[in-house]
N, C-alpha and C positions, 0 to 999 in steps of 0.2 A: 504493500500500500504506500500510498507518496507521504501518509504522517509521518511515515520512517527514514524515509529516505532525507539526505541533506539538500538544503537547498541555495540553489545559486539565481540570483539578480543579472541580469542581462541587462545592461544599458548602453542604446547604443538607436543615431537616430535613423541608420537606414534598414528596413524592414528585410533585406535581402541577409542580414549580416545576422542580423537576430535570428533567422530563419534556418538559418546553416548551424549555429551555433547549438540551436535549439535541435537540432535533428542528432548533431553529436552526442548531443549530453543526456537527454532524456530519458533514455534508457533505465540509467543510474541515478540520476539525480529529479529532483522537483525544479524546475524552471519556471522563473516567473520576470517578465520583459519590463521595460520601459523606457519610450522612444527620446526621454532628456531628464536634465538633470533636477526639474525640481519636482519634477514624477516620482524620480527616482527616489528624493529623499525624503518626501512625502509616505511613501510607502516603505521605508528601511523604517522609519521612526515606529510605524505602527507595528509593521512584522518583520523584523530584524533577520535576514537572510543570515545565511552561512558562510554564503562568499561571493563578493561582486566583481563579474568581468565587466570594465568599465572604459568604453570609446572615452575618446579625449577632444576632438573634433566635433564639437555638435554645439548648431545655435543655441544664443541668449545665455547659455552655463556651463564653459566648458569641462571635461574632465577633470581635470587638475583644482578646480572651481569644487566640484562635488568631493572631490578627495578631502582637501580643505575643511570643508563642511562637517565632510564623516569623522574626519579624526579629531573635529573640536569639540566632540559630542561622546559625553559620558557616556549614554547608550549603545553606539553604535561606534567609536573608535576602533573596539576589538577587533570588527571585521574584516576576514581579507581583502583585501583591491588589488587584481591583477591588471593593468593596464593593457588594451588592446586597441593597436593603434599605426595608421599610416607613417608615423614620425617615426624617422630613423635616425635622427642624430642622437649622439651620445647625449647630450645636453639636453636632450629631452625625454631618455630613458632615464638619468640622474635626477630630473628634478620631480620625476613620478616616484624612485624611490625616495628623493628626500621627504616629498609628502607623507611616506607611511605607506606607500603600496607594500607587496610583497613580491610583486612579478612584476615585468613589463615585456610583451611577445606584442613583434611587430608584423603589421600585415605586410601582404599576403600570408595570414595565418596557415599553418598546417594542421589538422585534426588532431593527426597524432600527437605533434606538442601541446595541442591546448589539453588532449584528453589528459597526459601526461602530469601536468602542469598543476592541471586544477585536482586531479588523484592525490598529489603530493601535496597541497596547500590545504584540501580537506581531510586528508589523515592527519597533518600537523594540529588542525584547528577540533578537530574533533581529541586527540592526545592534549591539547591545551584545555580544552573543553573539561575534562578527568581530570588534569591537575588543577584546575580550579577547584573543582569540584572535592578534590580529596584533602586541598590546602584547605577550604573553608572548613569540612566535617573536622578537621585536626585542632583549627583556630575556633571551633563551638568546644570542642572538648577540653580545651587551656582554658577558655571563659568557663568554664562549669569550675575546675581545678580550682580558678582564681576566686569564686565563688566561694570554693568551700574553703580555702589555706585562708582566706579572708577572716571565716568564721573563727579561726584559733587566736585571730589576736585580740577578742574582747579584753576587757577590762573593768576587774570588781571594782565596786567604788573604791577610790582610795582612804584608807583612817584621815583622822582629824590631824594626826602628826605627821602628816605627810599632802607637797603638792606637786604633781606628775604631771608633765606633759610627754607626749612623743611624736615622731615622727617617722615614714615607713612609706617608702618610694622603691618598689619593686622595679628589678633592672626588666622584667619583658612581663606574659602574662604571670609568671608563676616565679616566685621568689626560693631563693636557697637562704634565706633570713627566715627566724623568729622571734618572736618576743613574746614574753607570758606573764602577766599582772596577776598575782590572786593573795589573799588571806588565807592565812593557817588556820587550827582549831587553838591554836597557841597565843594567838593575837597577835603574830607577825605581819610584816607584809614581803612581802617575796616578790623580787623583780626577774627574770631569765632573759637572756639575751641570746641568740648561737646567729651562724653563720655556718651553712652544709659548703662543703665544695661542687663548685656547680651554679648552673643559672636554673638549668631545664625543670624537665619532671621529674628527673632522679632525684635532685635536689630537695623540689616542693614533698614528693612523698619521705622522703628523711626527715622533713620539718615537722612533716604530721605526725610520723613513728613519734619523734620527740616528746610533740603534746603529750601525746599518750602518754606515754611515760613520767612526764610531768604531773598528770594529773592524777596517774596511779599514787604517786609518791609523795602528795600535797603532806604538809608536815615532818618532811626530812630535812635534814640540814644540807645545806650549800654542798657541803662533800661528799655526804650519801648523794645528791641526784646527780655528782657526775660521776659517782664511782656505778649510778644506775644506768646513766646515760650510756657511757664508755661499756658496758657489760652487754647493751641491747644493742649496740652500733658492732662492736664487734663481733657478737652471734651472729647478727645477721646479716651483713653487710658484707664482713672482712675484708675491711680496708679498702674495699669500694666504695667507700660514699664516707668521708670524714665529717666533722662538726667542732670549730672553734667556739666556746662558749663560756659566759661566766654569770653566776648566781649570787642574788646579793639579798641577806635577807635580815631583813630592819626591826628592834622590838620598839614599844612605844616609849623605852626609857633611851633611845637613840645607842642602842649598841648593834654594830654593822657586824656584820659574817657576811665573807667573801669566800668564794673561792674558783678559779679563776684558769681555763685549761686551755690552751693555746690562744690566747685573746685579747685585744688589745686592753689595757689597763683600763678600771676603773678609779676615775678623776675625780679628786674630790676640790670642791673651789667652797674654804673655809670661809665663814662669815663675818672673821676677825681681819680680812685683807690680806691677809696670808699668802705665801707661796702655795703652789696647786700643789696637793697631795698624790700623787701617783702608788694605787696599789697593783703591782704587778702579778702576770700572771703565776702562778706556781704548781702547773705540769701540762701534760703534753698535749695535745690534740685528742679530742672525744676516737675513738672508736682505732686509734692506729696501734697501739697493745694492749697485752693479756690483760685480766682483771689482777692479774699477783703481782704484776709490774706495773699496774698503774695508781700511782699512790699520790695523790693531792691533798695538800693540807689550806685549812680555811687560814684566813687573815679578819682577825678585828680591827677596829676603827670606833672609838667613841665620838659620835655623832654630840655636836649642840646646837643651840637653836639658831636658824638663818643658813648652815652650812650645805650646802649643794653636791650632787653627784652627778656625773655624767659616764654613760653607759653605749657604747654604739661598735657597728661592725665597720672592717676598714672599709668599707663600700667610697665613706664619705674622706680618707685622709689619701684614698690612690684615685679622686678622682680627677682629671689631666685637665689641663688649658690647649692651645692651639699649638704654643709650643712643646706640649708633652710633659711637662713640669706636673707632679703631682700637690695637692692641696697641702697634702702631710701631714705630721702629727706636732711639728713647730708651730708652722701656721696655726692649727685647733689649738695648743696650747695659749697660745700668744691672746687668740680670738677672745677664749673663756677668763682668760686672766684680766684683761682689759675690759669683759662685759660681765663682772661679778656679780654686780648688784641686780641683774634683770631678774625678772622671776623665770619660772622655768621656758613657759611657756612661749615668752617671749624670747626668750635665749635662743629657742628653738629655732623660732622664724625667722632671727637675724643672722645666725649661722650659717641657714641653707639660703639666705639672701645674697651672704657672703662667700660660702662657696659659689654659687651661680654665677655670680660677677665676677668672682676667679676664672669660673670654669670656660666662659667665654660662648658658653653655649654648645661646650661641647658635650656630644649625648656620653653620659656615666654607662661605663664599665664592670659596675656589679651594682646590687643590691645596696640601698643604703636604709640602716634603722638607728634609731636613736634614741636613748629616755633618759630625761632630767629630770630629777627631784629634787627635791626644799625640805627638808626635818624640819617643823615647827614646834617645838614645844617649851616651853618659857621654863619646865623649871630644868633644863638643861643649859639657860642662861650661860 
């Protein structure tokens, strides 16, 4: 039946040419004519053919006119245009491909070339046709991922001794970052941060195991969740799929537990003016050894009121300018030392103002997350 078959557009104004054309192709193909150019694009807009052989010589709108047309048009650009035409000079074979044709076959046409011609440019376009086709089901299925890796980053309300902002700018659909906000049954509050190796989907389903595991483990301490974290990355994974990460978990008398596995430090910007506090990391990368060799010890920090923490993966210290210069971790010191007094929130949004305007606009190269907190509590005075 001709619903199945592809269909080709004929344009062309002498009836002799269309008629020959039409007797070639018909067999195989659905053909459908028209004798100028604004026929022509009258009817592509409404039924968008498969492929147009297209005269160039024809009153009131020439070929190259209708080319033009087609290729300025969302709708109908895709489609092939092979030119088919008296004009033999190079110069006017070049300016029908620079238009966006994909052929151009000069008359006295031969049969056999056109059949040839238009076989090869509708298997192309029907293969183009599939890879669209299986691009878009892949980019529904990243937006469904993105969907759900979304849903891990809520966050419980924060206690009254604590104020949180964050920030969380996935490098494509699906991020290899997480971040995880929640309260203990202890009255903590527990901050996570990782970074998987990887942008893809390996990445985002590591991020998810994570939660998991996070949430089994709500009320462990900082070293229990990475000695839990490193023990589930390693089963399963082995060494395929890493995770830099660190856990910070706050009681309401402002005593910090850190601890801290391949990742960049957690910064602390005291509220007395102080030099930034840098606590570093202390062990190795989540899931790259055994559980009997991977041994991380927590770090305290007595928190008082006004004192600030900053939390983020390097997404934001390696991202580049035009010269290739990264942000770094000078620059973000430099940044947070000079902008102590903001509150979290705003720190936030001057930061990635200030990277941007570093960055020159140039598109970032990984994931970037962030979270800043404020201890408020007066009798740590």
């Amino acid at each position: 039946m001709d619903d199945n078959k592809q269909t080709i557009m004929i344009v062309d104004d002498e009836s002799f040419n269309i008629k020959v054309l039409m007797e070639a192709l018909a067999d195989k193909y659905k053909i459908v004519a028209s004798k100028n150019g604004k026929q022509a694009l009258s009817r592509v807009e409404k039924n968008p053919p498969d492929l147009i052989l297209l005269d160039i010589m024809m009153p009131e709108m020439d070929g190259y006119e209708v080319c033009r047309l087609l290729k300025s048009n969302e709708k109908t650009r895709d489609i092939p245009v092979i030119f088919i035409s008296a004009m033999t000079q190079m110069e006017d074979e070049k300016l029908g491909l620079e238009l966006g044709a994909v052929d151009y076959i000069t008359k006295p046409f031969h049969i056999a070339i056109i059949k040839a011609r238009v076989d090869t440019h509708l298997m192309l376009r029907l293969k183009t046709m599939e890879m669209i086709k299986k691009n878009q089901e892949m980019i529904n299925d990243l937006l469904l991922a993105q969907r759900i890796q979304k849903k891990l980053y809520y966050e419980y309300h924060p206690p009254s001794f604590l104020n949180i902002a964050t920030h969380y700018t996935p490098y494509s659909y699906v991020s290899g970052d997480i971040y995880k906000l929640y309260a203990d049954w202890l009255s903590n509050y527990n901050i996570f941060i990782g970074d998987c190796t990887g942008h893809g989907v390996a990445a985002a389903l590591s991020t998810i195991m994570a939660d998991v595991i996070l949430t089994q483990h709500v009320g462990d301490s900082p070293s229990q969740i990475m000695n839990n974290l490193n023990h589930t990355f390693e089963e399963n994974f082995q060494s395929e799929s890493l995770m830099s990460g660190i856990h910070v978990q706050i009681s309401q008398d402002g005593l910090l537990k850190t601890a801290i596995a391949g990742h960049p430090p957690l910064i602390i910007i005291p509220a007395d003016g102080g030099p930034l506090v840098m606590i570093e990391n202390t062990g190795t990368m989540i899931g790259v050894i055994s559980d009997s060799m991977f041994d991380i010890q927590e770090t305290t920090y007595q928190l008082k009121n006004g004192d600030k923490g900053i939390l983020y993966t390097d997404g934001i210290t390696e991202q580049l300018n035009h010269e290739g210069n990264q942000y770094g971790e000078n620059r973000l010191y430099r940044f947070l030392q000079d902008h102590a007094s903001l509150t979290p929130d705003l720190l936030l949004k001057q930061l990635i103002d200030d990277v941007n305007a570093f960055s020159q606009e140039t598109p970032p190269e990984d994931d970037v997350s962030i979270i800043a907190f404020e201890y408020m509590n007066d009798c740590n005075s």
